[in-house]
VONUNU-240417 format. One record per residue (C-alpha): x, y, z; residue number from 0. Coordinates in steps of 0.5 Angstrom, whole numbers, plus 500, padded with zeros to 3 digits. Example, Ala and Ser with C-alpha at 12.3 -4.5 7.8 and 13.67 -1.06 7.14 Angstrom:
<sites>
@x: 525	y: 491	z: 516	pos: 0
@x: 527	y: 498	z: 514	pos: 1
</sites>
This chain:
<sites>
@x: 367	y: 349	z: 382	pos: 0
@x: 359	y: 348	z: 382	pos: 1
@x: 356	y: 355	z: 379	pos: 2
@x: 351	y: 358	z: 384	pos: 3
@x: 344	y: 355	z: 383	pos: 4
@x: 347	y: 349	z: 380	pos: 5
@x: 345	y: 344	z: 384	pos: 6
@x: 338	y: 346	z: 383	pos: 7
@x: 339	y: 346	z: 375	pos: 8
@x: 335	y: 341	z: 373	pos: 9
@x: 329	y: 344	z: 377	pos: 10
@x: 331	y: 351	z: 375	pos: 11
@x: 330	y: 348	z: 368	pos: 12
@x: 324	y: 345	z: 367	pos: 13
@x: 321	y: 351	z: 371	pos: 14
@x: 323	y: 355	z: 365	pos: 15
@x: 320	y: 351	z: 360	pos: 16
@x: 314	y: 351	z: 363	pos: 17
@x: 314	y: 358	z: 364	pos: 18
@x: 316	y: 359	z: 356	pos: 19
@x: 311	y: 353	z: 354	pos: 20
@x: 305	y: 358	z: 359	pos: 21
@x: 307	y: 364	z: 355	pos: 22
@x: 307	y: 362	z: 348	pos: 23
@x: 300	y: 358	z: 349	pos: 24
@x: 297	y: 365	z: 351	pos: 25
@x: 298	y: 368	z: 343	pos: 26
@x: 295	y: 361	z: 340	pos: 27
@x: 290	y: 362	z: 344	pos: 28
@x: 289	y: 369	z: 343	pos: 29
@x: 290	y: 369	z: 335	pos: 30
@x: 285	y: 362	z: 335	pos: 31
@x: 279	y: 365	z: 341	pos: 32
@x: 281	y: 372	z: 341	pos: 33
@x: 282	y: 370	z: 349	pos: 34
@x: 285	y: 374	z: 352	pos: 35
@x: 283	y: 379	z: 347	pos: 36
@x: 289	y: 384	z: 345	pos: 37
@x: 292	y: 387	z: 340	pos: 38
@x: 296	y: 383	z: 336	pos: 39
@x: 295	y: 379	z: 329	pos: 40
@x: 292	y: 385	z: 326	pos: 41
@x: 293	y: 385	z: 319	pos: 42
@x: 295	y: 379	z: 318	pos: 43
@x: 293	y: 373	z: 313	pos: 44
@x: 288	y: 368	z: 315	pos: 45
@x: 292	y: 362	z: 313	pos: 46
@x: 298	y: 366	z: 317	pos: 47
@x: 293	y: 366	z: 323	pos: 48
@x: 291	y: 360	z: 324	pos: 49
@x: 297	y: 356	z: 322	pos: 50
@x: 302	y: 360	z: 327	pos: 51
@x: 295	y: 360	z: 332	pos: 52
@x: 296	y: 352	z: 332	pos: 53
@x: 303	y: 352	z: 333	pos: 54
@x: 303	y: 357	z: 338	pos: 55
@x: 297	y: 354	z: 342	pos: 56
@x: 299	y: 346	z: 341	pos: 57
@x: 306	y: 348	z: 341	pos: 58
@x: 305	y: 351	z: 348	pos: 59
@x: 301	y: 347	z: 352	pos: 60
@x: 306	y: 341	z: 349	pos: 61
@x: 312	y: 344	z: 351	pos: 62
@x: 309	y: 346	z: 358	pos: 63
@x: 307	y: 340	z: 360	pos: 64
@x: 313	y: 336	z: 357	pos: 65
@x: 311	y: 332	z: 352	pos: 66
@x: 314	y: 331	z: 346	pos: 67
@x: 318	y: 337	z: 347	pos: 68
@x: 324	y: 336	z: 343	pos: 69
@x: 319	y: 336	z: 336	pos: 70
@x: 315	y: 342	z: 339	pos: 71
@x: 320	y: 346	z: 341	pos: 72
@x: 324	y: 347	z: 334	pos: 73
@x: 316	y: 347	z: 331	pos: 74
@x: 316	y: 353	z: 335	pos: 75
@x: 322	y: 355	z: 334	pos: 76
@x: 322	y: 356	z: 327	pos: 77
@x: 315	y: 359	z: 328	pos: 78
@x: 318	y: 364	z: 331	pos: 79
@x: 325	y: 366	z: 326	pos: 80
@x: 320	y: 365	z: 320	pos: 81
@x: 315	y: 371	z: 325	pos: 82
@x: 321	y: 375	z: 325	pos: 83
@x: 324	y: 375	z: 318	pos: 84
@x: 315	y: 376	z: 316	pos: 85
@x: 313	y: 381	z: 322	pos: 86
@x: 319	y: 385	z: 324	pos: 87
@x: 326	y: 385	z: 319	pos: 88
@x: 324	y: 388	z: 314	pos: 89
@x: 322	y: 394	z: 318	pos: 90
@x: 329	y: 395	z: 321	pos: 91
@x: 336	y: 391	z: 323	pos: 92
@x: 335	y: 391	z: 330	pos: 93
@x: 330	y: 387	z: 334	pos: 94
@x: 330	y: 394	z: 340	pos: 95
@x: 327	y: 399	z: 334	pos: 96
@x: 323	y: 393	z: 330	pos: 97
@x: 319	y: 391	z: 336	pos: 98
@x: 322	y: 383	z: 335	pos: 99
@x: 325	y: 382	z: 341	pos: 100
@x: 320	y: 378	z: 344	pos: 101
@x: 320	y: 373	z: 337	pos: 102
@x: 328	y: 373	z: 337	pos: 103
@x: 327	y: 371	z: 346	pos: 104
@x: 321	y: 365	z: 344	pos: 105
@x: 325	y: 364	z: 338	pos: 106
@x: 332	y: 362	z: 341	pos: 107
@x: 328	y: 360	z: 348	pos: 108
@x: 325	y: 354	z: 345	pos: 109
@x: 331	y: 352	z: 340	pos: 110
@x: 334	y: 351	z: 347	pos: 111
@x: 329	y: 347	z: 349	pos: 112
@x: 329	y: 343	z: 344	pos: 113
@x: 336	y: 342	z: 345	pos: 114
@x: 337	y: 341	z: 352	pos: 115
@x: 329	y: 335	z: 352	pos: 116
@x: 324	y: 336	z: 356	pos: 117
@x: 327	y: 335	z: 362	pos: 118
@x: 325	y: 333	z: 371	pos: 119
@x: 319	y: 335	z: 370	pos: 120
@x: 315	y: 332	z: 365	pos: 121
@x: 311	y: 328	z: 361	pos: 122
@x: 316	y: 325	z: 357	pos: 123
@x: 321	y: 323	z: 363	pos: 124
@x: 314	y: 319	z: 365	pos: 125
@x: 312	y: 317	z: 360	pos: 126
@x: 319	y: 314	z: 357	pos: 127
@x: 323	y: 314	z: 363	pos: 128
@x: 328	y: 319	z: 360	pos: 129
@x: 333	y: 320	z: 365	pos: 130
@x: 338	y: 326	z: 364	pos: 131
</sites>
């Protein structure tokens, strides 16, 4: 049996790595510009905050437009385990009361990407005529 929305997998699935791609360009971008402006990054140390700018900003609009996407998502990936473990583990176990789950959710979203490629798509499928 063909679970519900499978036909439209492949679809579905790339839709979810540019959103995750979109999302995480933005605290790149953030941390690098100071656009938009928030909160976060505060406190940290200028090679932290530029190198995880790079990988988040890079990395972000690679995954988005799907280009190289296997090597950019595992970067990111690795950005955002080694985040947490930095950031957010030694305050408490869990991420509800360390305030790391968006890490873990980046982190497990783009192990997944990396994975599972760039998909329908993306300039990689273009580009290298990869059919999945």
């Amino acid at each position: 049996m063909k679970p519900f929305l499978g036909k439209f997998e492949p679809y579905l699935y790339s839709l979810f790595r540019i959103v995750v791609g979109f999302l995480f360009l933005w605290h790149g971008s953030e941390k690098l510009f100071g656009f938009p402006p928030m909160s976060g990054g505060g406190g940290m140390p200028p090679f932290l905050l530029y190198t995880s700018g790079i990988i988040e900003l890079v990395g972000g609009v690679l995954v988005t437009v799907g280009l190289f996407t296997p090597v950019a998502a595992f970067l990111a990936s690795g950005e955002m385990a080694f985040a947490y473990w930095m950031a957010h583990g030694p305050h408490a176990l869990l991420p509800i009361m360390n305030h790391g789950e968006l890490a873990v959710l980046f982190c497990f979203a783009f192990l997944f990407i990396a994975a599972e490629g760039s998909g329908l798509w993306s300039l990689d499928s273009l580009i290298f005529r990869v059919k999945k």
